[in-house]
C-alpha positions as a Markdown table, in Angstrom:
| # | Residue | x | y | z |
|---|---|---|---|---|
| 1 | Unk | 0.0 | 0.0 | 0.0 |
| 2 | Unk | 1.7 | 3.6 | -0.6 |
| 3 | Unk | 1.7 | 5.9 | 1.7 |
| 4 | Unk | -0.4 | 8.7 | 2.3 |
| 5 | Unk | 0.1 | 12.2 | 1.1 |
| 6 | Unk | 0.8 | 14.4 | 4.0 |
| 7 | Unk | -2.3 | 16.4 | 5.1 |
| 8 | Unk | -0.9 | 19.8 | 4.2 |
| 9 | Unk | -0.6 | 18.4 | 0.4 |
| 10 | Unk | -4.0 | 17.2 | 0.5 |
| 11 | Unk | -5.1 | 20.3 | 1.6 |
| 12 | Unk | -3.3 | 22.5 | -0.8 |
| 13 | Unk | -4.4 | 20.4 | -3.8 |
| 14 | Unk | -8.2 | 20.5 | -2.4 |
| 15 | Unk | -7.8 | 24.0 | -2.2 |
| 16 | Unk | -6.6 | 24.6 | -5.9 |
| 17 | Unk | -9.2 | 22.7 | -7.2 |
| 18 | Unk | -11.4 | 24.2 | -5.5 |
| 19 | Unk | -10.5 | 27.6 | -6.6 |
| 20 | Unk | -9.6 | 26.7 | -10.3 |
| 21 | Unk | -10.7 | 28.8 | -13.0 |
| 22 | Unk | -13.2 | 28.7 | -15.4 |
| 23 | Unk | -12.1 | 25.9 | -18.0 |
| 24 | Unk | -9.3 | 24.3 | -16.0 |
| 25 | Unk | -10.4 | 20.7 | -15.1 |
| 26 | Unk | -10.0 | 18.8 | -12.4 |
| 27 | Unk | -7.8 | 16.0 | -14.4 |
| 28 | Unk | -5.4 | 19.3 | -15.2 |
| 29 | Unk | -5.2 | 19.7 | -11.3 |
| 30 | Unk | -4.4 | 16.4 | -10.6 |
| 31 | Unk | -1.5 | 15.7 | -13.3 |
| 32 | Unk | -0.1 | 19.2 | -12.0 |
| 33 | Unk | 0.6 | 17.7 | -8.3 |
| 34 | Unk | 1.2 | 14.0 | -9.7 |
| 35 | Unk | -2.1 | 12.7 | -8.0 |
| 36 | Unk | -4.5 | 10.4 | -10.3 |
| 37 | Unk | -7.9 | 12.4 | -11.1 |
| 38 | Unk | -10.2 | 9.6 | -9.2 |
| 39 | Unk | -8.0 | 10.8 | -5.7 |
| 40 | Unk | -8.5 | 14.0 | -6.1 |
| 41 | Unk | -12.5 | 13.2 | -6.6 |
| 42 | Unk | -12.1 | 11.5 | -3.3 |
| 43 | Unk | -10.5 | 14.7 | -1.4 |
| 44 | Unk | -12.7 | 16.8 | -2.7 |
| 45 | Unk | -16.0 | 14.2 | -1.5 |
| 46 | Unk | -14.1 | 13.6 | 1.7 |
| 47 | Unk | -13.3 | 17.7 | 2.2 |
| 48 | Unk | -17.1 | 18.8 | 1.4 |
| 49 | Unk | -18.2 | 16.2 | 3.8 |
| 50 | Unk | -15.5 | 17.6 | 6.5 |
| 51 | Unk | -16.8 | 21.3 | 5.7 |
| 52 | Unk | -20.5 | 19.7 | 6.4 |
| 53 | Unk | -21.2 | 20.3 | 2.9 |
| 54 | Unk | -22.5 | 16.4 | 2.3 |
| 55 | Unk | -23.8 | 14.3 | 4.9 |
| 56 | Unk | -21.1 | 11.1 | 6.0 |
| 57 | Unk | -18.9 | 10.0 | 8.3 |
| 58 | Unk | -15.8 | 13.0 | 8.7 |
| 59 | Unk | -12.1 | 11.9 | 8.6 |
| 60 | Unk | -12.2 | 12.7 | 12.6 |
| 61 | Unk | -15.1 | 10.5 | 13.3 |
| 62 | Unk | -13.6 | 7.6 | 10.9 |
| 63 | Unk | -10.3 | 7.6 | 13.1 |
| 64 | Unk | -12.5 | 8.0 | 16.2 |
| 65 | Unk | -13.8 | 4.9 | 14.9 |
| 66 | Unk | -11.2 | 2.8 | 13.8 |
| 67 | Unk | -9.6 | 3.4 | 17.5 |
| 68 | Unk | -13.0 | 2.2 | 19.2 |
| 69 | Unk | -13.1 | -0.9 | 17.0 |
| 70 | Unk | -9.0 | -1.2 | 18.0 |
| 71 | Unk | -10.0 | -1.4 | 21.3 |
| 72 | Unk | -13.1 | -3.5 | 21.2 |
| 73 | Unk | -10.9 | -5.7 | 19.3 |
| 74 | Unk | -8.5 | -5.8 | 22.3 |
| 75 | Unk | -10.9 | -6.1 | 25.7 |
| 76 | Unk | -12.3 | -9.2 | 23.2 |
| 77 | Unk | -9.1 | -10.9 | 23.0 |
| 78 | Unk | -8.3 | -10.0 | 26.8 |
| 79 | Unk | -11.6 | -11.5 | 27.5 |
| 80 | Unk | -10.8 | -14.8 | 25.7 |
| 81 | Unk | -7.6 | -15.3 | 27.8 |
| 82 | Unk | -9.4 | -14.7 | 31.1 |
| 83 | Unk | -12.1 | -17.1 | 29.4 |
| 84 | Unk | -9.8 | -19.5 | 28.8 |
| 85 | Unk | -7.6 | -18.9 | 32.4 |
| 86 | Unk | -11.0 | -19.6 | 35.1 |
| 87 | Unk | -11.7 | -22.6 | 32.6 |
| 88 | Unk | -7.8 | -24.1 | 33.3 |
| 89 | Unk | -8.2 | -23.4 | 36.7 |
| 90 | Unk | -11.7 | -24.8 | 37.9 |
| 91 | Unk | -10.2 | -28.2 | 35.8 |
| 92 | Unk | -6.9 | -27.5 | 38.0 |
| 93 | Unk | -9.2 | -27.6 | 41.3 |
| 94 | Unk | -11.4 | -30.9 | 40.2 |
| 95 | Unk | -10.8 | -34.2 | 41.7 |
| 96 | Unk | -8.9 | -36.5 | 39.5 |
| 97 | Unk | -10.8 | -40.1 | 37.9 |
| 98 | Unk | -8.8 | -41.8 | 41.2 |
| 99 | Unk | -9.8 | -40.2 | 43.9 |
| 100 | Unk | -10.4 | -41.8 | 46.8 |
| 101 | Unk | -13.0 | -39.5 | 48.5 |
| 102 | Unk | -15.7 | -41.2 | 50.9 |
């Protein structure tokens, strides 16, 4: 996967484009700063709905919730250890097939 353009580029380009003259096209824009035309789209969707422009989910609550689902993700597998712990233990604390008990 490549990495990300730094915010401040994507800023800048969304910017341009957004204050482009009459008869310069987006496509122009986007071979100017090296970024493919369909990227660009995508700023400019993401930026309107950042702006509250469009309706969807903002880049601040999209990392809000890809750290809550990290999390989740965690206290699940934590849970599934401590699941797994109590089970090995209350076997640990059974009598064994032998016993003698009366």
């Amino acid at each position: 996967m490549p990495k990300p353009y730094p915010r401040e580029f994507r800023d800048d380009v969304v910017r341009v484009a957004r204050n482009r003259e009459d008869g310069v096209t987006l496509e122009q824009i986007a071979a100017d700063f090296g970024v493919h035309p369909m990227t660009l789209t995508k700023w400019l969707r993401q930026a309107d709905i950042d702006d509250g422009v469009k309706p969807g989910t903002t880049t601040s609550e999209s990392a809000e919730l890809r750290e809550a689902r990290r999390r989740i993700r965690l206290l699940e597998q934590e849970n599934e250890v401590l699941r797994r712990a109590a089970a090995y233990l209350s076997q640990a604390n059974l009598p064994g097939k032998g016993s003698t008990r009366s």
